[in-house]
Phi, psi and omega in degrees: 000307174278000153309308174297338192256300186310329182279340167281008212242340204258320184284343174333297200308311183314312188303315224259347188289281169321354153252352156312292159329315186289275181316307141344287179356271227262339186307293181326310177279343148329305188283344223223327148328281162332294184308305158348303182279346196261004176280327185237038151311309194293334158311306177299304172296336178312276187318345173293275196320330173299311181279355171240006160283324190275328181314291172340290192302343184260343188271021191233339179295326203270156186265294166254161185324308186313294190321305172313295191293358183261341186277325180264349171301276179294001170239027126308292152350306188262350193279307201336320165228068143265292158222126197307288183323324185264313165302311167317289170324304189279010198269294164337324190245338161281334161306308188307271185332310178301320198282319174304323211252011171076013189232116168328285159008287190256024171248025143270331176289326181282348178298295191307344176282343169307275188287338157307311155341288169330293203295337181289335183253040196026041180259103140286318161324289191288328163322281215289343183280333202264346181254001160294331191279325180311115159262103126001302180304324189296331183251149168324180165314302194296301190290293174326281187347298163287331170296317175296340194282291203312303181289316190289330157336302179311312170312302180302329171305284189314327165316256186344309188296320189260348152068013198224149201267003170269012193235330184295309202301323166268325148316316187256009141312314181288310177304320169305310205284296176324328183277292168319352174268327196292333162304319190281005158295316157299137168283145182284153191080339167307196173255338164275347167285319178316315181302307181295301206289337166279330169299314179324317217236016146266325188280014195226346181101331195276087194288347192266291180324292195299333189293326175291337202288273160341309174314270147001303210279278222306321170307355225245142213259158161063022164256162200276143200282000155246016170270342184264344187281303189290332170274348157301281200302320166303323171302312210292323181295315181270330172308330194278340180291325225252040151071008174261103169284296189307327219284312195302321176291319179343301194265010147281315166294325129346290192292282190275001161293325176305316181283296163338265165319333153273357175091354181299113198271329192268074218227149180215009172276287172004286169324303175326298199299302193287355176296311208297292249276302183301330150308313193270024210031051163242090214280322184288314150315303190303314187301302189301314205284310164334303174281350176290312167311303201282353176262004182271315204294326176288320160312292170327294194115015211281149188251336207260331182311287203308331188274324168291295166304340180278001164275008212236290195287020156280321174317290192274338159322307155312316191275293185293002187275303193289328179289342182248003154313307177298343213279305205281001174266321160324281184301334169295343186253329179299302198297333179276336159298341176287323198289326199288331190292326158322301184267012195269333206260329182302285131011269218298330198272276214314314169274342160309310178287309169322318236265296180279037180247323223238338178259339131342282155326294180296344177284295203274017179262283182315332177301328182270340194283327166298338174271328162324282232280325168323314207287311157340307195289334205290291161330296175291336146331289188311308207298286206294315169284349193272358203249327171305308177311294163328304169323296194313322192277336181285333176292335205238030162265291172325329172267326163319322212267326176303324194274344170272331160289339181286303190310321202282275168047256154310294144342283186308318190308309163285350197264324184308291258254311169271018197257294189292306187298313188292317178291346162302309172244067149037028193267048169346308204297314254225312169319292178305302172326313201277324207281306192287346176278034197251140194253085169295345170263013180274321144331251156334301175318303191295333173302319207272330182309298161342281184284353168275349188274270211306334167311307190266004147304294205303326190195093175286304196282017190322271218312293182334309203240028119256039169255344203277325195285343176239172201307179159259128180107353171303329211279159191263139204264164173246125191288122181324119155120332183262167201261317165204162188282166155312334172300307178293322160342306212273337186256347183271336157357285180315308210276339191260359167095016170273062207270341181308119183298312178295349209266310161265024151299321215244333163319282190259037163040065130236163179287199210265311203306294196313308162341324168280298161311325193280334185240048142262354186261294189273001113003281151331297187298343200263164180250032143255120163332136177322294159326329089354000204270326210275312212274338160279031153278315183306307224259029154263094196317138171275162204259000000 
């Protein structure tokens, strides 16, 4: 069971939250509404004043008193809740002009223009004096109607004003009784029967009727924008005893954007809407609107407004006073937290910078030590092929040198071995004979055969690339039946790390002169520089 109540109490919230949210919403957008019209108020008042500027002009126009009393009619009309002091004046002058022209008619009419004026500026006394003197009989449906509403409005004021319930208790009786003579003048459904019967069933309590009542007068084509601001206020008034606060500020926010815009001084939505608003706490809406009320109420001239708001607005003045007080210790704490935060980023920059000045150094210390180590390695590479090489040519020297030392050797053992036998049986002549048929240059041919077979193992592309060092037709020819020429003999010397000129004189059984001679002609001959000749020799790979 109590599984079952949260979950219906959990689906509630879901339902009910997002029109919440939805209604908030549209408040809002209301209120930005609102602010919006109270921004081009002075636009408004313009366009008031303009039209009662063209009036000044038609009235200067009129010829006769009739013209005159139609003319003063209409900037009563437009004064009547614009401003007290000039609606009074014209009420006054409408009195006269009636009186000039002599019709009951229109000396009662200007009397009901009289007390309207009175009730606006909170002389109830004198209101209720000026429409007891009104022969009643003289007007039509329409006009009883509007006299019977305008006194019970008087009655209901002075109920409200005087708050107290022996005084109430008698007042709004006589209004309910006014409102009923004024009902049975209307056809139901118009818009002034709605106006009475709604008015009937908020002062009488029945708030569910009235609320249908109203609902029903606001639907109705064609109302003015200060007939929808006062029955907008009355509806607002019931959503708020029946507990719809949001429906109740709309149509106050409604009511005074309307007031606004018609230019209307003689206003009490305004007032409400910053009352509801300063309750529910939005101190910052109350403060503008308030003061917006007491700047109407004072425009006007309304004495029971100013004095009615003015039981208010010390109040929320205060209250908005202590929120931007509070607003300016807020912002004094944002800012010295900001300030600290500034200079903790400030701290935090200055070592950051230190920091990558000192990684920055150390970036171009490592940078040069990697490029050293590059060169180095590079060195060593070099280093490691020239000593591979250097390994290779010695391993396969080495064996070069053992196996001719093994042949000379071997040779030499047998030329002994026949040497001691012929000196052994004294065979002398055969001996000399032995001596002298020994070919040492036959010899030598064969050592360089040798060593050009085992060279051009070790560096096949020897020839190609010193044939490469010279012109084309330049190039050094290899003497037919050889592997190489001498020339080539003397630079491969060189390329095996034999650079000494006596060493390789003496290799290849010539003097150093020759020896010299042979590598300044190919030298010469070649378009690399002398100075240059030995190390592209060098820099010829072994396979």
């Amino acid at each position: 069971m109590l599984r079952l109540s949260r979950l219906l109490v959990s689906g509630i919230c879901m339902v009910c939250l997002p029109m919440i949210a939805h209604t908030q919403s549209v408040t809002d957008s209301m209120l930005n509404e609102l602010n919006a019209a109270l921004a081009k108020k002075d636009q408004y008042i313009t366009q008031k004043q303009q039209q009662i500027a063209r009036l000044n002009q038609a009235l200067l126009q009129a010829k006769t008193v009739k013209q005159q009393f139609d003319v003063y009619a209409s900037l009563f009309e437009e004064y009547k809740s614009f401003r007290y002091d000039s609606s009074y004046y014209y009420a006054k002058k409408l009195q006269v002009l009636s009186a000039q022209l002599n019709n009951p008619l229109l000396i009662a009419s200007a009397k009901m223009k009289l007390a309207f004026t009175l009730l606006s500026s909170g002389l109830f006394k004198e209101t209720l004096e000026e429409l007891n003197g009104i022969n009643v009989q003289l007007f039509n449906p329409i006009d009883k109607s509007d006299y019977y509403f305008l006194k019970a409005r008087c009655y209901f004021d002075l109920s409200d004003y005087d708050r107290s319930p022996d005084y109430s208790t008698r007042y709004d009786p006589q209004g309910i009784t006014c409102i009923d003579s004024a009902l049975a003048l209307n056809n139901p459904g118009t818009f002034r029967y709605l106006e009475l019967e709604g008015l009937k069933e908020l002062r009488t309590g029945h708030y569910t009727d009235g609320q249908a009542t109203y609902i029903s007068l606001l639907k109705l084509p064609g109302l003015t924008p200060h007939d929808f601001a006062v029955n907008a206020c009355c509806l607002s008034y019931i959503y708020q005893v029946k507990g719809n606060l949001e429906r109740s500020v709309q149509l106050l926010i409604g009511a005074a954007i309307s007031d606004i815009q018609s230019a209307t001084k003689e206003t009490v939505a305004i007032y409400q809407l910053a009352d509801i608003l300063f309750k529910k706490g939005d101190i910052d809406h109350a403060y503008v609107y308030i003061k917006q009320a007491m700047d109407d109420a004072a425009f006007y001239g309304a004495l029971q407004r100013q004095v009615k708001i003015s039981s208010i607005l010390p109040i929320i003045e205060a209250q908005w006073i202590t929120q931007i007080e509070h607003q300016k210790k807020l912002l004094y704490t944002y800012s010295f937290i900001i300030t600290l935060l500034v200079i903790a980023v400030v701290v935090f920059a200055w070592i950051i910078f230190k920091q990558l000045k000192k990684l920055r150094i150390a970036d171009e210390v490592i940078k040069a030590a990697n490029i050293t180590l590059q060169e180095n390695n590079r060195s060593l590479e070099e280093l490691n092929q020239n000593l591979s090489t250097a390994n290779k040519i010695k391993n396969e020297y080495i064996g070069y040198y053992f196996n001719i030392n093994s042949i000379y050797i071997e040779k030499l053992e047998s030329f002994q071995k026949s040497l001691e036998k012929k000196l052994s049986s004294k065979r002398y002549e055969d001996a000399q004979t032995a001596v002298k048929n020994l070919n040492l240059e036959n010899e030598r041919q064969q050592l360089f055969h040798t060593f050009d077979k085992v060279f051009l193992r070790i560096f096949p592309d020897f020839i190609n690339k010193f044939n490469a060092l010279f012109e084309p037709g330049d190039e050094i020819c290899i003497p037919e039946g050889q592997a190489l020429g001498t020339e080539h003999r003397i630079f491969a010397l060189i390329r095996m790390g034999i650079h000494d000129n006596d060493r390789i004189a003496k290799l290849l059984g010539y003097s150093v002169n020759t020896i010299y001679a042979y590598k300044n002609r190919i030298k010469n001959r070649s378009f690399i520089s002398n100075d240059d000749f030995e190390d592209r020799i060098m820099a010829i790979e072994a396979v």
